[in-house]
DSSP file (Angstrom, degrees, kcal/mol; ACC not computed):
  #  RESIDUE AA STRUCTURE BP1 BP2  ACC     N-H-->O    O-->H-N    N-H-->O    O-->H-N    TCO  KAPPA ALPHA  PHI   PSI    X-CA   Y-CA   Z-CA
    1    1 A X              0   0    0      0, 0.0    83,-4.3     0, 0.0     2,-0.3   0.000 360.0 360.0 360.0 134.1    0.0    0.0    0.0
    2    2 A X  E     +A   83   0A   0     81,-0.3    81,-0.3     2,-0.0     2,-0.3  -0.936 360.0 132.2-101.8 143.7    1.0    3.3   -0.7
    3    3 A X  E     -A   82   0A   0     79,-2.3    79,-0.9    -2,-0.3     2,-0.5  -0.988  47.0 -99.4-169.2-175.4   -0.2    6.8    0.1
    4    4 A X  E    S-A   81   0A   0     -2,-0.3    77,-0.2    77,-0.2     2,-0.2  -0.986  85.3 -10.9-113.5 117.9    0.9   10.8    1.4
    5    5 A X  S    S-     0   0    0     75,-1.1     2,-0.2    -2,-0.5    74,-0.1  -0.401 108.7  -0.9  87.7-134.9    0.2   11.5    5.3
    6    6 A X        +     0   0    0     -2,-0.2     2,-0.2    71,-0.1    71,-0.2  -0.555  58.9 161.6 -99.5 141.4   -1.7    9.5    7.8
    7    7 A X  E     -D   76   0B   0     69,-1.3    69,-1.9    -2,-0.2     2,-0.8  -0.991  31.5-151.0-153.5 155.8   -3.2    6.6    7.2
    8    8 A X  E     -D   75   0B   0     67,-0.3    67,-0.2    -2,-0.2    -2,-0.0  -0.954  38.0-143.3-119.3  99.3   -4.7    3.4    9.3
    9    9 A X  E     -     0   0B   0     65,-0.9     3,-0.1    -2,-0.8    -2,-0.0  -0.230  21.6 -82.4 -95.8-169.3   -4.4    0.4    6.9
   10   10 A X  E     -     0   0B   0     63,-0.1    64,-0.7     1,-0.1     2,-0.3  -0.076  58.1 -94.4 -66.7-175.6   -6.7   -2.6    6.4
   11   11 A X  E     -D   73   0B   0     62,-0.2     2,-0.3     2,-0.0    62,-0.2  -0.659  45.1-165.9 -86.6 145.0   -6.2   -5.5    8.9
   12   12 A X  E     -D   72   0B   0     60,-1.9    60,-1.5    -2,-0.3     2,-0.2  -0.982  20.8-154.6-155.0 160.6   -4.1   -8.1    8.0
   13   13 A X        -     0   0    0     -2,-0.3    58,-0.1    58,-0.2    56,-0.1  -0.848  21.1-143.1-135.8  89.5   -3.1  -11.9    9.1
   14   14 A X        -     0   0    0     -2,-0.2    56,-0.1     1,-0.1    74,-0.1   0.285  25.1-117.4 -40.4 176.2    0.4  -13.3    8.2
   15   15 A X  S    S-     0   0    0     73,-0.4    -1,-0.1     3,-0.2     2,-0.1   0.952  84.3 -26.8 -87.6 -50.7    0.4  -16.9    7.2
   16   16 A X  S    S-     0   0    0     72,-1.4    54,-0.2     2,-0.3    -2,-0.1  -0.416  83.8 -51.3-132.7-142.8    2.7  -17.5   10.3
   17   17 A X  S    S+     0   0    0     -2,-0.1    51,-2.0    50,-0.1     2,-0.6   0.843 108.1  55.9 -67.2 -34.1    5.1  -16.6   12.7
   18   18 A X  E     +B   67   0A   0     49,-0.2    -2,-0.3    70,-0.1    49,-0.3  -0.672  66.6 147.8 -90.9 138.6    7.8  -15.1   10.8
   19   19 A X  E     -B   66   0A   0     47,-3.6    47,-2.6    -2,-0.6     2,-0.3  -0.985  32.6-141.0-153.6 160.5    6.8  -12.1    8.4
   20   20 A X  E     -BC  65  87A   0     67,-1.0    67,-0.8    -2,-0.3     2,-0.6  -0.792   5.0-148.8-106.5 157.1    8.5   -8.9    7.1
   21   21 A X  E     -BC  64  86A   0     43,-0.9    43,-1.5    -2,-0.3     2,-0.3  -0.993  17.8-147.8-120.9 141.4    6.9   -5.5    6.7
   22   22 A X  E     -BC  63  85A   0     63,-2.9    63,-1.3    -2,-0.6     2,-0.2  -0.732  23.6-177.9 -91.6 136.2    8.7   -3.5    3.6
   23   23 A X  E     +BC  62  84A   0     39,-1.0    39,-2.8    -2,-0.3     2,-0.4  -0.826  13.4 161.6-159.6 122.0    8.8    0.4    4.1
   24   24 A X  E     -BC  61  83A   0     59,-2.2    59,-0.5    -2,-0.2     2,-0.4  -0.870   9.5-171.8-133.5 179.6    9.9    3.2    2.4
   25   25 A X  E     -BC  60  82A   0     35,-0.8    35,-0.6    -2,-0.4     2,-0.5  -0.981   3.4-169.8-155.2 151.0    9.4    6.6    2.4
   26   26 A X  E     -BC  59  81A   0     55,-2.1    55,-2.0    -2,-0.4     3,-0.4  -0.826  15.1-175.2-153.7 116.6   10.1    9.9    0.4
   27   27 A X    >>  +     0   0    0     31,-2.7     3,-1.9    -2,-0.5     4,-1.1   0.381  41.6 127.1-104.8  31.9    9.8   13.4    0.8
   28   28 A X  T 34 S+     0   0    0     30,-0.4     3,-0.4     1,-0.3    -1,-0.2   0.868  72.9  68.8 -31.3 -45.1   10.9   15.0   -2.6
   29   29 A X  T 34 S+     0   0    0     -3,-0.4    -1,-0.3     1,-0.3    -2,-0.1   0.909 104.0  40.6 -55.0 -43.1    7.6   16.9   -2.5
   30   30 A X  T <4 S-     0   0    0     -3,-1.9    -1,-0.3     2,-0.2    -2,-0.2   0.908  91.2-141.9 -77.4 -30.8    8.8   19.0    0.4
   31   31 A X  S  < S+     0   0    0     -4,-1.1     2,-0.2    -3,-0.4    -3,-0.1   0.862  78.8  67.3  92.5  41.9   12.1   19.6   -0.6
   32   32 A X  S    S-     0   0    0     -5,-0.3    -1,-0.4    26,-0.0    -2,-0.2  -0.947  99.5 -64.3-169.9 154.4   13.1   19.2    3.1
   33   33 A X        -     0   0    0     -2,-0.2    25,-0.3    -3,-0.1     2,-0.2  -0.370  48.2-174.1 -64.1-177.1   13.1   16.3    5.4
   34   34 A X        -     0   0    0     23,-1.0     2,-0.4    21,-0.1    25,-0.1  -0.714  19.8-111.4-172.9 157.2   10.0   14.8    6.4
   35   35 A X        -     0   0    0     -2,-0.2    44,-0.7    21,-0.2    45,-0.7  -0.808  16.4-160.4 -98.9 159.5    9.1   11.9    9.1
   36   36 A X  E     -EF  55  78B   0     19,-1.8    19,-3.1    -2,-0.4     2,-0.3  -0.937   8.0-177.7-159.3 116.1    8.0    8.8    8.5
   37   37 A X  E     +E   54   0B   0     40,-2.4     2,-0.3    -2,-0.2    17,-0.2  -0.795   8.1 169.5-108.3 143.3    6.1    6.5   11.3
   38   38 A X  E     -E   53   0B   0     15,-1.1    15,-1.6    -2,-0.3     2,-0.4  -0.830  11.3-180.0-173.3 100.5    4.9    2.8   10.7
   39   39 A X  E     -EG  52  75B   0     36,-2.3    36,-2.3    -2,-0.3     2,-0.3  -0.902  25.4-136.3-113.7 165.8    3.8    1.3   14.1
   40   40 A X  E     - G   0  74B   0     11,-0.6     8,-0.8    -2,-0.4     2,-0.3  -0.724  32.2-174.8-109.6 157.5    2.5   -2.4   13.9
   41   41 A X  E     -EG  47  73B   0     32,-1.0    32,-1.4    -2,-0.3     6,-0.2  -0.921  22.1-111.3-168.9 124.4   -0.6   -2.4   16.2
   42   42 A X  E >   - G   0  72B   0      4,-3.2     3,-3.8    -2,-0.3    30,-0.2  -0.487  27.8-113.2 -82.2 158.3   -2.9   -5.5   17.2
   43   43 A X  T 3  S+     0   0    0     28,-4.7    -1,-0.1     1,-0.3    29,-0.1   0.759 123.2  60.1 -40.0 -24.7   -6.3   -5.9   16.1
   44   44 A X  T 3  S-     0   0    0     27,-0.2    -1,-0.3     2,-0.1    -2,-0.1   0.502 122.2-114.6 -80.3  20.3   -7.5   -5.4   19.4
   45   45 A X  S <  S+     0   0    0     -3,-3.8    -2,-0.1     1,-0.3    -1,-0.1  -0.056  75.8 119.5  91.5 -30.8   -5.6   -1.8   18.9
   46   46 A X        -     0   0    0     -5,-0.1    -4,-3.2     1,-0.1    -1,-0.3  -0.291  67.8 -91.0 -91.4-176.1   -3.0   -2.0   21.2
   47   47 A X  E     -E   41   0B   0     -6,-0.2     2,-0.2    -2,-0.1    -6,-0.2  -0.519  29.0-110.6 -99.1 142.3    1.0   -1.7   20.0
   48   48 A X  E >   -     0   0B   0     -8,-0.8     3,-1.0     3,-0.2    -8,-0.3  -0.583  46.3-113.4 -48.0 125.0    3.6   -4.5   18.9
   49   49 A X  E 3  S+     0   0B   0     -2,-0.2    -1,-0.1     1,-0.2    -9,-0.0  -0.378 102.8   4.5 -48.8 151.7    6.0   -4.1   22.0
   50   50 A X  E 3  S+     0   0B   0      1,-0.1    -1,-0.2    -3,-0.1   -11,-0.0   0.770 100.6 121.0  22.1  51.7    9.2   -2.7   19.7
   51   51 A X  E <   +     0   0B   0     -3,-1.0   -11,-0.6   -11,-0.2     2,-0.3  -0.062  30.4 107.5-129.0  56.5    7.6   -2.5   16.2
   52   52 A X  E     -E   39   0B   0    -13,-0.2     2,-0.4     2,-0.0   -13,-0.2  -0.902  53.8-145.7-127.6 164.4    7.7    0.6   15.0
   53   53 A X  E     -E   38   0B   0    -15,-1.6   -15,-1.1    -2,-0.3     2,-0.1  -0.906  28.0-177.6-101.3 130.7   10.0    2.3   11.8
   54   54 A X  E     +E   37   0B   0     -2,-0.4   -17,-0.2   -17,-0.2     2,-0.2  -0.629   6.3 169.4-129.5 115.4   10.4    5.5   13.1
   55   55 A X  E     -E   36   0B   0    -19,-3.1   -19,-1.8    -2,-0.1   -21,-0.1  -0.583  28.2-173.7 -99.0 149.5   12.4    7.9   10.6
   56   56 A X        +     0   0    0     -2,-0.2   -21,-0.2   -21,-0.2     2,-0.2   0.030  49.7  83.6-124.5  54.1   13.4   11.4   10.1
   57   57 A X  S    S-     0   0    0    -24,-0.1   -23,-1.0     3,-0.1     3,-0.1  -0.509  89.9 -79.7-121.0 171.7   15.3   12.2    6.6
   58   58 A X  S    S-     0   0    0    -25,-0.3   -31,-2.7    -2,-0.2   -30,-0.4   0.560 105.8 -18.9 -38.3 -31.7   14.7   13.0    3.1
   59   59 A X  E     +B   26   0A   0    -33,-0.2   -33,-0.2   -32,-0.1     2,-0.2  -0.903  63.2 152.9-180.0 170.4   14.1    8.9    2.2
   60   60 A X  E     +B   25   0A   0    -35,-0.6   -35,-0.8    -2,-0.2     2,-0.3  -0.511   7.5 173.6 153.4 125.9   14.7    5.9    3.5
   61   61 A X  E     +B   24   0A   0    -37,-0.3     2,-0.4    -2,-0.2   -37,-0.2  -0.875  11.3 140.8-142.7-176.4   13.4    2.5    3.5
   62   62 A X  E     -B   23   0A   0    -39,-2.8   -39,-1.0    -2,-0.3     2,-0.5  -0.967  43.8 -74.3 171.1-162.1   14.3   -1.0    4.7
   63   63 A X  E     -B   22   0A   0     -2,-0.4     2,-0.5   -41,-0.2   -41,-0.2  -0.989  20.2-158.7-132.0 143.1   12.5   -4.4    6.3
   64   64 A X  E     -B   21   0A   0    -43,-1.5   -43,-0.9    -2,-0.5     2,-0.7  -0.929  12.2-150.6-124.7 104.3   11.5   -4.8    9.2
   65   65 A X  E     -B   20   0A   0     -2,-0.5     2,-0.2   -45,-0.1   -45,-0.2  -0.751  11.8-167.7-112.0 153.0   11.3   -8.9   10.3
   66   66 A X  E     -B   19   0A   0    -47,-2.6   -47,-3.6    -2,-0.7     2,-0.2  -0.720  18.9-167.8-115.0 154.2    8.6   -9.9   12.9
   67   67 A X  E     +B   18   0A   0    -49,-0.3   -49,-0.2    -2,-0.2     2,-0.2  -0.939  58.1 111.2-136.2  96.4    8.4  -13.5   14.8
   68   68 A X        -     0   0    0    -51,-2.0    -2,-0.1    -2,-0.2     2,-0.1  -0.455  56.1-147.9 169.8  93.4    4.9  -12.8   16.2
   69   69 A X        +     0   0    0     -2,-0.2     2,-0.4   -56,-0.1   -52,-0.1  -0.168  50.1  61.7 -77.2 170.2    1.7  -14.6   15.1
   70   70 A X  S    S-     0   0    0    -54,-0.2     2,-0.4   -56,-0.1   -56,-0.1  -0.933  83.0 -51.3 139.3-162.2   -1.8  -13.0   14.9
   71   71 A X        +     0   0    0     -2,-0.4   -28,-4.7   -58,-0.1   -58,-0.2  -0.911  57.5 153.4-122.6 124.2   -3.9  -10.2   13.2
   72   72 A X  E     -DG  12  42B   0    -60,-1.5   -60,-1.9    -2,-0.4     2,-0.3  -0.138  24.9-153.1-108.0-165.4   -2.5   -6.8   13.3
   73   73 A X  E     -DG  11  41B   0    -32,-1.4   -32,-1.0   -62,-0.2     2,-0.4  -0.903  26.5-107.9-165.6 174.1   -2.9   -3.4   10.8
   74   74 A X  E     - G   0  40B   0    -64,-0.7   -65,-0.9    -2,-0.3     2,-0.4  -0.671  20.0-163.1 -82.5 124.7   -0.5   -0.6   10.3
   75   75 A X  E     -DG   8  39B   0    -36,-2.3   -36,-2.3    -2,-0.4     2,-0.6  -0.930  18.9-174.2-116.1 129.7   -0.7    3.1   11.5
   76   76 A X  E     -D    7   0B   0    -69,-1.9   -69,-1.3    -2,-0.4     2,-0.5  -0.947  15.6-161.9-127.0 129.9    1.3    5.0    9.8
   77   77 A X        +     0   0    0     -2,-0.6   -40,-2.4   -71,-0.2     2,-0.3  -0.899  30.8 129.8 -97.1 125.2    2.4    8.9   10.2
   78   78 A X  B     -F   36   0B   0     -2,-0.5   -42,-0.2   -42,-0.2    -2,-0.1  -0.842  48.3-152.7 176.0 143.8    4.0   11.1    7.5
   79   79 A X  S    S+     0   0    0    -44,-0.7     2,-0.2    -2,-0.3   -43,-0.1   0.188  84.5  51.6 -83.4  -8.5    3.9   14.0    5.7
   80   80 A X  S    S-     0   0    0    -45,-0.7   -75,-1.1     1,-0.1   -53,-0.2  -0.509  98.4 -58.7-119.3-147.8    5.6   12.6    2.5
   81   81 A X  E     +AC   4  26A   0    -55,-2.0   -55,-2.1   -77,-0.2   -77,-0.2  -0.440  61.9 175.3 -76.4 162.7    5.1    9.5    0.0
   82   82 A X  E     -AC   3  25A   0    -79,-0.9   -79,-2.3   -57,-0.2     2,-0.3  -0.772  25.3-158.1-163.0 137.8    5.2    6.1    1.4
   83   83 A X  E     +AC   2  24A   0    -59,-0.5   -59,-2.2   -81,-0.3     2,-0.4  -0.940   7.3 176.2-101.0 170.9    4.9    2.6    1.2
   84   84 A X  E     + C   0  23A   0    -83,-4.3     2,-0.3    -2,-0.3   -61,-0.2  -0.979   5.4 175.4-140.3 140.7    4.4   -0.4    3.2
   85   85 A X  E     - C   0  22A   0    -63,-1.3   -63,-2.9    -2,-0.4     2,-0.4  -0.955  18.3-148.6-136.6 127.6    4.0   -4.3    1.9
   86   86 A X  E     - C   0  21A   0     -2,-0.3     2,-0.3   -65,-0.2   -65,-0.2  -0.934  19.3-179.1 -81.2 128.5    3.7   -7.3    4.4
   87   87 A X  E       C   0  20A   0    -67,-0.8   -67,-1.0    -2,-0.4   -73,-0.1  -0.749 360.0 360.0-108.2 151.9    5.1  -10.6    3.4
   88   88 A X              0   0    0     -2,-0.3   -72,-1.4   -69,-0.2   -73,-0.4   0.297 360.0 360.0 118.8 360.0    5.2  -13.7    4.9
């Protein structure tokens, strides 16, 4: 999923334990840095203990790997582009 500023994404249920989340982020449009937030959050709302990206540059991206079954969703905060893919 991709998108510009804050966004809550759908709910989702890796197949198993091990999964990555993919994230990148880019803030050409401001022509400045920018943050970029991506906390992993279970369905029942509350936060993965120590899952969150949190960045502050012009771009960046990377993987993130989780050991942690269940069904979670994204929050993510930013002012520039971004995207996020789950695997696993």
């Amino acid at each position: 999923q991709g998108d510009f500023g804050n966004k809550t994404t759908k709910i989702f249920t890796p197949q198993g334990r091990d999964w990555d989340l993919q994230w990148s982020f880019d803030c050409a449009s401001l022509g400045d840095n920018g943050n970029f937030s991506a906390k992993v959050m279970r369905r029942d709302g509350d936060a993965l203990e120590n899952a969150a990206v949190e960045k502050i540059s012009d771009h960046d991206s990377g993987t993130e790997h989780y050991h942690q079954e269940g069904t979670f969703f994204l929050q993510v905060v930013s002012e520039c582009q971004w995207t996020v893919k789950v695997t696993g």
